[in-house]
N, C-alpha and C positions, 0 to 999 in steps of 0.2 A: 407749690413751686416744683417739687418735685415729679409733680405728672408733667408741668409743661415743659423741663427738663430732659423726659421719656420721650413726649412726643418732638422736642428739637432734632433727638439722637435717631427716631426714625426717620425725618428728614434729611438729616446729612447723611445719614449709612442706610438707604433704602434696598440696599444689596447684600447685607452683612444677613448671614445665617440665623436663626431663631433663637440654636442653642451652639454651643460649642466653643465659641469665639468668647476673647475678654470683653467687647463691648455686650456683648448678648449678655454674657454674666454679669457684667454690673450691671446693667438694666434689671434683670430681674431681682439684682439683690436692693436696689433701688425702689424698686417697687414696693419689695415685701416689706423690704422696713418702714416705708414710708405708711403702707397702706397698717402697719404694726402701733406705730407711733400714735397714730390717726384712730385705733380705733380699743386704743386702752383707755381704760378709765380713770379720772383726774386724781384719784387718789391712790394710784402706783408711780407715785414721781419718779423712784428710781429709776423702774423700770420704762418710764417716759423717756428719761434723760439718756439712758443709755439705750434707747431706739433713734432717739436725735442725733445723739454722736453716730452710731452707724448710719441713718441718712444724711449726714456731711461726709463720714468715710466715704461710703459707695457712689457719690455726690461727684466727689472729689477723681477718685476710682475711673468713673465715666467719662469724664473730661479728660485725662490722660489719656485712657484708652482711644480715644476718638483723635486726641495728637499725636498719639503714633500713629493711628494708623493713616495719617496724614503728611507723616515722615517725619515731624516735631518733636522726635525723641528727648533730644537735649530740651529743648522748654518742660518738657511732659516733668522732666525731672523736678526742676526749676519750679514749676507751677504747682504742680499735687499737693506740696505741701504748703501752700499759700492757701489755696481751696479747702483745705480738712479744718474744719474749726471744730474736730473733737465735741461740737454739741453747745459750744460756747455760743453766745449772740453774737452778732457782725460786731458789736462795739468792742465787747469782751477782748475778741480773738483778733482785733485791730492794732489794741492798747499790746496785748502782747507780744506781737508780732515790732510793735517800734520799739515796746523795751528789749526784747532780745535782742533788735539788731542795732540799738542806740548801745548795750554792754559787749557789744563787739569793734566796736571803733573806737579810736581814744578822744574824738571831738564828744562822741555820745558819751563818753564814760564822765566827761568832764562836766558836762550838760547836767548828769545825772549825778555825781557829787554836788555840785553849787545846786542844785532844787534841794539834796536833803541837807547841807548845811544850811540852806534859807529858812528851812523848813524849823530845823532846830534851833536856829536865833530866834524866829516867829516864836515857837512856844515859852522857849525864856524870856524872851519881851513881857509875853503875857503874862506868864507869873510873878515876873515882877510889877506891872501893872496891878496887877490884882493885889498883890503882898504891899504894895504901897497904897493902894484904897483900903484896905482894910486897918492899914496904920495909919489913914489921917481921921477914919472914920471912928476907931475908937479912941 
């Protein structure tokens, strides 16, 4: 994903410098992590995962850069950090992304109270289910 990423960003900025420029640098920090990620061996997971997080950072990085320099400043801000999923999976950094901003409003806070109170009637149910199977069975 991340080459055909490289190759959209020379598409749109066929003009932009090689080196020097913040697009030019995230591209190649893009690359190098990517091509870094890509060519460690499966049993350095750390050091996997913390190539992954940097190819979402630089990921991320690139797309900003590409909205400013398209005058998008305010999205740029807006958006970077929707794009950085830190290395997490799209599901992972989904889920987090609605709880952070479901405990930022009071309809989400309330949403998110009544699931763990449901949560914790559930398991008292259960244990009294259980605690009462086990007293009619012995």
């Amino acid at each position: 994903m991340s080459t055909a990423l490289i190759s959209l960003s020379r598409l749109a900025a066929p003009t932009e410098p090689s080196h020097g420029t913040r697009i030019a640098a995230a591209r190649e920090a893009l690359d190098y992590w990517a091509r870094r990620a890509s060519d460690l061996p499966w049993r350095q997971r750390a050091a996997r995962r913390d190539a992954r997080a940097m190819v979402a950072k630089h990921r991320a990085e690139l797309v900003g850069a590409h909205l400013e320099r398209w005058g998008l400043g305010a999205m740029e801000r807006r958006l970077t950090p929707l794009l950085d999923t830190r290395g997490r999976s799209g599901r992972a950094h989904l889920g987090r992304l609605a709880f952070a901003t479901m405990r930022r409003t009071p309809l989400g806070r309330k949403i998110l109270l009544s699931g763990a109170v449901t949560a914790a009637g559930s398991v008292v149910l259960l244990a009294a289910a259980i605690a009462l199977a086990t007293h009619l069975i012995v």
